[in-house]
C-alpha positions in Angstrom: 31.5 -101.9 71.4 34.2 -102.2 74.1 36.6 -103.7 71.1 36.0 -100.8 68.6 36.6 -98.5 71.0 40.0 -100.0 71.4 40.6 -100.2 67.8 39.9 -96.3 67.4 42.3 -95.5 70.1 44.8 -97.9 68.1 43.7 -95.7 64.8 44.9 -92.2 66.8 48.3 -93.6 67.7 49.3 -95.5 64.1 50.1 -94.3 61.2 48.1 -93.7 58.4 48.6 -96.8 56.5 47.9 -98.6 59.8 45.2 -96.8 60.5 43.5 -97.7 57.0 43.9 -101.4 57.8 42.5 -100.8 61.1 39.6 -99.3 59.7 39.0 -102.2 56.9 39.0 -104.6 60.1 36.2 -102.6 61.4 34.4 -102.5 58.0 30.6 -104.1 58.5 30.9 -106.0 55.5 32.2 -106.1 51.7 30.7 -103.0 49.6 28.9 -104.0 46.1 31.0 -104.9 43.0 30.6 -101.5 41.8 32.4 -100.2 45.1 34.8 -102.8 45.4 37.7 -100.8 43.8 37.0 -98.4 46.6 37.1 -100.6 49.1 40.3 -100.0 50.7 40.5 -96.3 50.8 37.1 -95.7 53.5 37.7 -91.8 53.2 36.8 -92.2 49.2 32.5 -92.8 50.7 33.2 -91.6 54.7 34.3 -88.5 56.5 35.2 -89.0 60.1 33.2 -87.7 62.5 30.9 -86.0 60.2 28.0 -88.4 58.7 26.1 -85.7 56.7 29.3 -85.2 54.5 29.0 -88.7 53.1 26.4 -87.5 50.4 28.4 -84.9 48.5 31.4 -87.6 48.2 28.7 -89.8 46.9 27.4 -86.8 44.8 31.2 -86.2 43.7 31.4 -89.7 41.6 27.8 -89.6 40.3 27.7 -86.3 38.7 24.2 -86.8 36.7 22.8 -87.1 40.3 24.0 -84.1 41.7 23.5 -82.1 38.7 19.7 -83.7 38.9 19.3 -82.6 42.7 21.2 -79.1 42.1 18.8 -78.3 39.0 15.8 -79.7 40.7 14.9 -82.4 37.7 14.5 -85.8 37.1 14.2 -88.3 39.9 16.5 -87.2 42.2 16.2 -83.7 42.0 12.3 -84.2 43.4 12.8 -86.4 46.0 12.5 -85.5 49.7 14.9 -87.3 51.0 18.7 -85.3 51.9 20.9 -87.9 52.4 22.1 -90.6 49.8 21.8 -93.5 52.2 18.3 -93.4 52.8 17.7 -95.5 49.8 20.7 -96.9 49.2 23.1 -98.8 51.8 26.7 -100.5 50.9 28.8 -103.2 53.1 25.9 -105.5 52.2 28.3 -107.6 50.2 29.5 -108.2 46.5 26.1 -109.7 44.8 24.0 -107.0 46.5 21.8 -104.9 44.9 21.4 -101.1 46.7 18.6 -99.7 44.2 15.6 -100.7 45.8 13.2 -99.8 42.3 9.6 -101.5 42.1 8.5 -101.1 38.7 4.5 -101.2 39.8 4.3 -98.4 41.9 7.1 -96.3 40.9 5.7 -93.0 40.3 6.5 -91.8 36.6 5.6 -88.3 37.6 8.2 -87.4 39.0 10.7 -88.0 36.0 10.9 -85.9 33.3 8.6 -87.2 31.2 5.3 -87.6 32.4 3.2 -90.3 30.8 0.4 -89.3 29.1 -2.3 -91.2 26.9 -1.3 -94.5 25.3 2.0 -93.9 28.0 -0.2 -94.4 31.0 -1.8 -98.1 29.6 0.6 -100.8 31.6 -0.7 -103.6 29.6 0.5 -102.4 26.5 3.4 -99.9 27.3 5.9 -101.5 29.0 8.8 -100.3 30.8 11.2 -102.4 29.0 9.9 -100.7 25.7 11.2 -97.5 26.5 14.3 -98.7 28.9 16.8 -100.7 27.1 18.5 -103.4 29.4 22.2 -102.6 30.3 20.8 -99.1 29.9 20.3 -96.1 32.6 16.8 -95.1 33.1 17.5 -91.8 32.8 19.2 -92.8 29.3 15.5 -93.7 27.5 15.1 -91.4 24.9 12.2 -88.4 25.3 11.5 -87.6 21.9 8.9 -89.3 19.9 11.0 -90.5 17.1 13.4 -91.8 19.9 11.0 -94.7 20.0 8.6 -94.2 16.9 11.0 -93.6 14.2 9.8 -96.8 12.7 6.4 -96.0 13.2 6.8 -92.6 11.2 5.1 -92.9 7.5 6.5 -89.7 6.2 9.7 -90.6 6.4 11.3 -87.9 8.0 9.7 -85.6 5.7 7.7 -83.6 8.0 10.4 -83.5 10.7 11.0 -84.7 14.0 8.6 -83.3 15.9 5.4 -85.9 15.6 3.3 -83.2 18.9 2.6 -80.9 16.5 -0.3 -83.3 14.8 -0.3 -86.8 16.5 -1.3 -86.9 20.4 -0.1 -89.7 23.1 -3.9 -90.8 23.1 -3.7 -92.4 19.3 -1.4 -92.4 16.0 -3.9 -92.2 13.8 -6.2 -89.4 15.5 -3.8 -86.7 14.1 -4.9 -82.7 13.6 -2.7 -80.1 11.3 -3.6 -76.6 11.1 -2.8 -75.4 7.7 -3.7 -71.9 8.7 -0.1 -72.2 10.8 2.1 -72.5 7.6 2.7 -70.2 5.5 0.4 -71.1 3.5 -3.4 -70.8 4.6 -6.3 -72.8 2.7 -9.2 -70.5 1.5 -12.0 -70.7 -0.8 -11.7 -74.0 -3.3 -8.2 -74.6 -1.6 -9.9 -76.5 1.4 -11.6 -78.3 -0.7 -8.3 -80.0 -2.5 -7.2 -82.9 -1.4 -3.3 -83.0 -0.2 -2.2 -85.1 -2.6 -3.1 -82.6 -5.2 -0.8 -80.4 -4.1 2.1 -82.8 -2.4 2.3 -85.3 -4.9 5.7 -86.6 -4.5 6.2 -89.7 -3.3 7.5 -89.8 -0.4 5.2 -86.6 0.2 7.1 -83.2 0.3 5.5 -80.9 2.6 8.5 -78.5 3.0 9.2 -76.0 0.3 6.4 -76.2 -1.5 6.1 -72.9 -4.1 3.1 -70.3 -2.3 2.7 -68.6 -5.8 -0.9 -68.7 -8.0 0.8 -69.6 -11.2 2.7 -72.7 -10.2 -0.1 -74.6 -10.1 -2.3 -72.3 -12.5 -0.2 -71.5 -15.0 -1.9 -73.3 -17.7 -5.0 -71.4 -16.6 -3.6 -68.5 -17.2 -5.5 -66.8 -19.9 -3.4 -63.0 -20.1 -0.6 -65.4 -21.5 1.4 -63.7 -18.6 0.3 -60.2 -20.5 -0.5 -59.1 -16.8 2.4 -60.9 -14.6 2.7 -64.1 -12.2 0.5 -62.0 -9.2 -2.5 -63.7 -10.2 -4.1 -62.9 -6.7 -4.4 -59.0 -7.7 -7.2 -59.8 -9.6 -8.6 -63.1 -8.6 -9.8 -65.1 -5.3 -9.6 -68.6 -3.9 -13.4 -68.7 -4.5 -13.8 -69.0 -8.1 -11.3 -67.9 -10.8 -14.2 -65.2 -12.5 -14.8 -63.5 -9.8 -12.9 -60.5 -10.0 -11.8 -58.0 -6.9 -9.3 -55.6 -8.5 -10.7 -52.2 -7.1 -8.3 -49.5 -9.2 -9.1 -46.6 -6.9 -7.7 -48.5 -3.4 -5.5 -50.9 -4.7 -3.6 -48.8 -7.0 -2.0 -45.3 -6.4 -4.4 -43.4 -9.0 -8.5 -43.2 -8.3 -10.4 -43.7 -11.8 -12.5 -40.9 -11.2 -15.2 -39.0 -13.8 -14.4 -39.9 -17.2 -11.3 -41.6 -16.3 -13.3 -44.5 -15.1 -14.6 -45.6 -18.9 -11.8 -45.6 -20.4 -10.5 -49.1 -21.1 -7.4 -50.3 -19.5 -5.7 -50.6 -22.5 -5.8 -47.2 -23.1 -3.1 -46.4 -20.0 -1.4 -49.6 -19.8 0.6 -50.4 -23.5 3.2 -52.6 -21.9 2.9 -55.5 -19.8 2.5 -54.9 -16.4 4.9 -56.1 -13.6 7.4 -55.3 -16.1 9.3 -52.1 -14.5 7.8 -49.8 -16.8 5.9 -47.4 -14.1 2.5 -45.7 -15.9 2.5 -41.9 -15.8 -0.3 -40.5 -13.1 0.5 -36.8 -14.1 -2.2 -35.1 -16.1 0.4 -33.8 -18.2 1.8 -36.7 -19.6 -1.5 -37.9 -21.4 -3.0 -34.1 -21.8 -0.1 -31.8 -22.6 -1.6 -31.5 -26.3 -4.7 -30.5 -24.5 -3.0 -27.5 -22.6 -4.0 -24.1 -23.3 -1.8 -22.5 -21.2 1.4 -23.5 -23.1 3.3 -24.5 -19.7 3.0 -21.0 -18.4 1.2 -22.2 -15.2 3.3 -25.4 -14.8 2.7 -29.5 -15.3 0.2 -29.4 -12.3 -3.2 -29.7 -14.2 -5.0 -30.8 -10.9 -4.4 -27.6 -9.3 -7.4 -26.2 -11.1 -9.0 -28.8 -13.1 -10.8 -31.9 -12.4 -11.5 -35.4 -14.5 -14.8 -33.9 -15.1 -14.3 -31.6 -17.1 -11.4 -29.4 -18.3 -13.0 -26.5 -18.4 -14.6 -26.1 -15.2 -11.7 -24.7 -12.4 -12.1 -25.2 -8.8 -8.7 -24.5 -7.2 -9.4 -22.3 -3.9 -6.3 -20.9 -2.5 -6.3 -21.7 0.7 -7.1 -25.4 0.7 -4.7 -25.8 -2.5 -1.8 -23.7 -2.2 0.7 -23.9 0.6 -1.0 -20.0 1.2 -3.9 -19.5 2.5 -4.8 -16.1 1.9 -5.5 -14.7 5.5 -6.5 -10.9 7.1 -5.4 -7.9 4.3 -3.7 -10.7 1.8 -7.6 -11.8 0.6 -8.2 -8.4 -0.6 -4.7 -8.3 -2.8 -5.1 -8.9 -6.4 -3.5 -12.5 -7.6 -0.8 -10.1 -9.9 0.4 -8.2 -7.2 2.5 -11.9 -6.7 1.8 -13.4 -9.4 3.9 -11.4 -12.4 2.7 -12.4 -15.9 4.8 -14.1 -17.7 7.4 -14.9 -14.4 7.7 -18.5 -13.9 10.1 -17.8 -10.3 8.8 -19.4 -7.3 7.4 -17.2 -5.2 8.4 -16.7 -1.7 5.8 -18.0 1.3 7.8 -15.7 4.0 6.6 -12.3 5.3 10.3 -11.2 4.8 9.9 -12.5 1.1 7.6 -9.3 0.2 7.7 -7.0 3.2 11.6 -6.8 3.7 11.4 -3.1 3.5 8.7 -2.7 5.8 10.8 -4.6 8.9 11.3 -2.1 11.7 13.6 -4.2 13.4 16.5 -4.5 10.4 16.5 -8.2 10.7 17.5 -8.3 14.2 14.5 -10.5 15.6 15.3 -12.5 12.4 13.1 -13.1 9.0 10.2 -14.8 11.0 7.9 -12.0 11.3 4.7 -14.4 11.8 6.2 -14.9 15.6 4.7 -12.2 16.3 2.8 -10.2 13.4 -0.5 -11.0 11.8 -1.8 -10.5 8.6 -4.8 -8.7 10.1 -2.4 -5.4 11.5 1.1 -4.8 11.6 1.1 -3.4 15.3 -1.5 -6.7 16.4 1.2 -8.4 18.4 0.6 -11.8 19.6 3.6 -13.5 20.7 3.2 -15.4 24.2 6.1 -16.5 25.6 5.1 -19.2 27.8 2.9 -20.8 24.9 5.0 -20.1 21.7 8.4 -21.2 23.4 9.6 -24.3 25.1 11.0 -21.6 28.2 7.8 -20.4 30.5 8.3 -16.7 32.5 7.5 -17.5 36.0 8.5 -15.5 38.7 10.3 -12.6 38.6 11.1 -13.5 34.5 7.9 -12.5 34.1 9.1 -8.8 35.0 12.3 -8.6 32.8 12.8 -7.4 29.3 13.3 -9.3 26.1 17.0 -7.7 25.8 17.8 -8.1 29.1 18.4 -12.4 28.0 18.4 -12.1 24.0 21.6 -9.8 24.0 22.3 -11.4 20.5 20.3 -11.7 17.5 17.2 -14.0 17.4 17.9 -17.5 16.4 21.0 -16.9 16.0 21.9 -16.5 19.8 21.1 -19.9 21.7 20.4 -19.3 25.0 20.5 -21.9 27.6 17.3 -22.9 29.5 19.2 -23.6 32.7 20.0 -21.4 35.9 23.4 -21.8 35.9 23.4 -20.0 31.9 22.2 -16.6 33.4 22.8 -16.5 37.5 26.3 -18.5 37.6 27.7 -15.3 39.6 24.7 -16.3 42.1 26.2 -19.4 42.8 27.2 -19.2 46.7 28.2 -23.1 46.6 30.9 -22.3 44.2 29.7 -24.9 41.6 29.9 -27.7 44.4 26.1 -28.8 43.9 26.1 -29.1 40.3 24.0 -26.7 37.7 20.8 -27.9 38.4 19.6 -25.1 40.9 15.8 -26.1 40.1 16.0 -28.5 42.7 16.4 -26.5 45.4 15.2 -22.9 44.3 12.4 -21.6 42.2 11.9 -18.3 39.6 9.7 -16.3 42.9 13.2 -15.6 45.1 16.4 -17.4 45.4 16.3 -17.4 49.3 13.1 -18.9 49.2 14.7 -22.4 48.7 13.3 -25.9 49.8 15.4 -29.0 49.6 14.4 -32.7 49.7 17.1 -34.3 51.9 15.8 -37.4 50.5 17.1 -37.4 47.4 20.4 -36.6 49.0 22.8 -39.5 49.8 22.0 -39.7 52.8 18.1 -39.5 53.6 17.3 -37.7 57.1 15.8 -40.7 58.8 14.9 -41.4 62.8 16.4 -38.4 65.3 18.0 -36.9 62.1 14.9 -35.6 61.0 15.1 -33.0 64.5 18.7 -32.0 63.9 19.9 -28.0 62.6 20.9 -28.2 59.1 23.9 -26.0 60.3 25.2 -28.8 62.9 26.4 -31.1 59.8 27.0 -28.3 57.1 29.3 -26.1 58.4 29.9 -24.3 54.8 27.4 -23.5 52.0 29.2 -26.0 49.8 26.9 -29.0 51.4 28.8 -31.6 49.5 32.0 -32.0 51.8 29.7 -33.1 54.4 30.9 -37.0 55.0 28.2 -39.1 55.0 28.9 -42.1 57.2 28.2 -42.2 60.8 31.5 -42.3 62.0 32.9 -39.1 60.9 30.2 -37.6 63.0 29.8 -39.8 65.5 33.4 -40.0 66.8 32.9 -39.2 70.3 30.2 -41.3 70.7 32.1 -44.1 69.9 35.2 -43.4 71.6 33.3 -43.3 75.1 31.7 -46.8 74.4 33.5 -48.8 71.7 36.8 -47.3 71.3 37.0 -47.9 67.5 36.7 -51.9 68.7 33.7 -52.9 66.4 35.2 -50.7 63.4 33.7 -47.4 62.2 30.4 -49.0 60.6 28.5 -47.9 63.0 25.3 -49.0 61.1 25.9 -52.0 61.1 24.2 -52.3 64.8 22.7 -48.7 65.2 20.1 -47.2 63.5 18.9 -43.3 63.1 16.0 -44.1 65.3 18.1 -44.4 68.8 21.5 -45.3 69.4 20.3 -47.6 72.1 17.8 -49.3 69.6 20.6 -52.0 68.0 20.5 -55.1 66.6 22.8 -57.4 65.2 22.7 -61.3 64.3 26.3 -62.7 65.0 25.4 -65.9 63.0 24.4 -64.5 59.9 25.9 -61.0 59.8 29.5 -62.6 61.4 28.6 -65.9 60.1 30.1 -66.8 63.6 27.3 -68.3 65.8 27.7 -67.6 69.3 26.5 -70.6 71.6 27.3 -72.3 74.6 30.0 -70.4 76.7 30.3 -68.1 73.8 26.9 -66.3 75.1 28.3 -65.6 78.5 31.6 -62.7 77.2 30.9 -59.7 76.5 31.4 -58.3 72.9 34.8 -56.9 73.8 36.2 -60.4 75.5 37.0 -61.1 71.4 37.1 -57.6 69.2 40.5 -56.2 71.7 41.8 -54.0 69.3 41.0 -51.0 67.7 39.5 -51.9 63.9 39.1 -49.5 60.7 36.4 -49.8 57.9 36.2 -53.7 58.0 36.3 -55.7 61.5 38.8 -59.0 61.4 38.4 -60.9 64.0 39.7 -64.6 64.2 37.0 -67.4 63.9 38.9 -70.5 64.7 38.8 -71.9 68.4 42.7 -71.6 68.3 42.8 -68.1 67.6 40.9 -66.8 71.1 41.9 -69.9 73.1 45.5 -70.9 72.2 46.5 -70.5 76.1 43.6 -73.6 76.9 45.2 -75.5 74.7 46.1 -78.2 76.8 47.3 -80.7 73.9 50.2 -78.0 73.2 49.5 -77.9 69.2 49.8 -82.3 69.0 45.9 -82.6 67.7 45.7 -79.4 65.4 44.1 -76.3 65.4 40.3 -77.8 64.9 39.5 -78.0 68.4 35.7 -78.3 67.2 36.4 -81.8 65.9 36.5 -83.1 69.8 35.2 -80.2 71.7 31.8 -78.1 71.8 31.6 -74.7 73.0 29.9 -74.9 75.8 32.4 -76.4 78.3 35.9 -77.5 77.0 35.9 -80.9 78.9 32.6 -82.0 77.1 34.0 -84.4 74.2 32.3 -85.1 71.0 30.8 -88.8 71.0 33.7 -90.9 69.5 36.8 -89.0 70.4 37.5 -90.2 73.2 36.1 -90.4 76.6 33.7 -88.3 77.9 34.1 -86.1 81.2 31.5 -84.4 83.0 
């Protein structure tokens, strides 16, 4: 022990090439052949002074490790263990072999691929099935077709992935869901065997046709009179039975003596073929019209498919009119001119234009507030019939008073700021929505969440006058941050030597309530004789928003240093902060 102390000293005072050969002298023994290029360079595996760092150099030449441990996978990534050397030592020489593996009880779990089934039997699976020799472990392949490729009877005609019908417990006890393809098997389908359907040889599986008539065709007894949509009519369960329902499956219900008539009676041309058949009455009965066109092409306004001379059209449920109040009493040709074939208007304004009061100035929508039932009836409700309430004291004013313009015409804004903007003691400096803090009853009657403010009243805030931090009606100039407020308080204590984030310690509870971790806030920990200054023995000077204060041992104790600069500015690589003369264990001789 007595010599390698000696040695060290000689390694402070050489230089470095003489220190490296010291340091091979003082090696334990050769490194493996796989380190032996590294050999003469120790700083490539060791860090002086500082054991723990050896595992991120190891962790810097074998990448798939590290990324294994960073990504918690694989082997490495679920291992306990910190520290590379645990499991595997060097200087053991040349021939030595530093990965301690024991086939028999390693634990397979803890890979990636956990062995399941057939995996799990030892005396048939064995680890040199899966794990080429001269090959990585982590290297075997962990697809199914990485080792069954030869094994696979399709031929690569399903795929690669052999989960989604075989199972690690047995090749041959395979499963496939038909009903997850596109193509599910119903009725007689089930009953087909595959090879009916996938008769190629290798069997294709993939792109097989969904469609009725590509295995039917010759089946097909409409000669392709009615199209390749087979399934319209028929079922998987037996070709003769028929589902075709006209009336839900088509746009036009067979309905009274429509639903005799044969189908070839509508449909003269082959259907799927873009020829669309009519559904309007007129186009099969316009011979059949007495009314020459004079009432229009809309037969089903009055008659039905029972029978055309039987009417049943009701104006209220048929017309876009329902005849309501004194307009059921009117006579149809008080609208209705013979002979005029002019649509008639559905608007009050349409037929009682001369009768408006108003000359158009609450617009043409008379129904907003008129009935049919009295002229003078009035029924508009503001808060119900508009997207605006009148609460408050809008309840009081008069319709002009806001609708200076014409009705619809005039857009009025819903917002305070539209109508009271001369109100508006802030001066705009709050923004337009006055909502928040005032309501339609009074505008002095005003309540104001401070909370949603940006800064929330919180501890002894809650007790101070609004007036003491807004000193105008403007509110926003009001600084927000402790400091601006707190100015005097801090020049009687600190003196602007912690910086002006005062909450960074203090809290709105009590300025004597503070807390604050050094070590994780200043990522400076303060041990040893570092617990024994006060705060302003380091932070001197006066700071501003951010505090900079040095965190090397040279930057408060420069003036200790009794080395004069020779050994650097890292006096932590010798010395501990609890007493200067207490040396690290291998630099050098330790005084007490």
């Amino acid at each position: 022990m007595l010599i390698r102390l000696i040695f060290l000293a000689l390694c402070w005072s050489c230089s470095g090439v003489a220190s490296a050969q010291v340091e091979t002298a003082l090696m334990p023994g050769e490194v493996i052949a796989g380190h032996a290029r590294l050999e003469g360079n120790c700083k490539e595996c060791h860090v002086r002074f500082n054991k723990a760092a050896q595992t991120g150099l190891c962790m810097d030449c074998h990448k798939e490790v590290r990324a294994d441990v960073q990504g918690h996978k694989g082997f490495h990534g679920r291992l306990t263990e910190k520290e590379c050397r645990e499991c595997h030592t060097d200087h053991k020489g040349r021939g030595a072999n530093i990965v301690v593996f024991d086939a028999g009880s390693f634990d397979h779990a803890k890979t990636d691929f956990l062995l399941l089934g057939a995996h799990q039997k030892q005396d048939k699976v064995k680890c040199k099935d899966c794990h080429a020799p001269g090959k990585k472990y982590r290297e075997a392949p962990s697809t199914c077709n990485g080792c069954h490729l030869k094994d696979d009877k399709h031929k690569g005609s399903l795929g690669a992935d052999c989960g989604s019908c075989h199972t690690e417990a047995n090749w041959k006890q395979a499963k496939f869901d038909h009903g997850k393809t596109l193509f599910a098997l119903k009725g007689k389908h089930a009953e087909v065997t595959c090879i009916k359907c996938h008769a190629d040889h290798p069997a294709k599986y993939k792109g097989e046709p969904h469609e009725c008539v590509a295995c039917h065709l010759k089946a097909d007894k409409h000669k392709g009179q009615y199209g390749n949509k087979c399934e319209t009519c028929h079922v998987e369960r037996d070709w003769k039975s028929i589902l075709f329902n006209h009336d839900r499956e088509t746009r036009f219900k067979l309905l009274g003596k429509h639903e005799p008539v044969k189908c070839l009676a509508c449909h003269k041309e082959p259907l799927y073929k873009g020829i669309k058949t009519p559904t309007a009455c007129i186009a099969c009965h316009r011979k059949d019209d007495v009314h020459k066109g004079g009432l229009g092409e809309k037969c089903a306004s009055c008659h039905s498919e029972e029978k055309w001379k039987s009417t049943r059209f009701d104006h209220d449920k048929d017309a876009k009119f329902p005849l309501l109040g004194k307009h059921v009493a009117t006579k149809c040709d008080a609208c209705h001119k013979p002979g005029s074939k002019e649509k008639l208007a559905t608007t009050c304004i349409g037929c009682h234009k001369a009768d408006d009061k108003h000359k158009g100035e609450f617009g043409a929508k008379c129904e907003s507030c008129h009935k049919e039932k009295d002229w003078k009836t009035i029924s508009f409700d503001h808060d119900r019939d508009t997207k605006y309430a009148l609460k408050g004291k809008h309840g009081k004013v008069k319709c002009i008073s806001c609708h200076t313009g014409s009705l619809y015409q005039q857009k009025l804004g819903q917002d305070c700021i539209s109508c009271h903007k001369k109100d508006d003691v802030h001066k705009d400096q709050l923004g337009k929505r006055c909502a928040s803090c005032h309501s339609e009853k009074d505008w002095k009657d005003a309540l104001f969440d401070h909370g949603r403010a940006r800064l929330p009243l919180l501890g002894m805030h809650q007790k101070v006058e609004c007036r003491k931090c807004h000193q105008t009606q403007l509110f926003r100039d009001t600084p927000s941050d402790c400091y601006s407020c707190h100015k005097k308080d801090d020049d009687k204590t600190h003196k602007r030597r912690l910086g002006k984030k005062c909450d960074s310690c203090h809290n709105a509870r009590s300025w004597k309530a503070w807390d604050f971790d050094h070590e994780k806030r200043a990522k400076f920990k303060l041990d040893g004789g570092h617990k024994k200054p006060d705060c302003y023995a380091c932070h001197k000077k006066e700071m501003g928003d951010r505090v900079v204060v040095s965190r090397t041992c040279a930057g408060c104790h420069d003036n200790d240093d009794a080395h004069r600069g020779e050994f650097g500015q890292q006096c932590e690589r010798c010395h501990v902060t609890g007493d200067f003369r207490t040396l690290l264990l291998g630099s050098g001789s330790n005084r007490r």
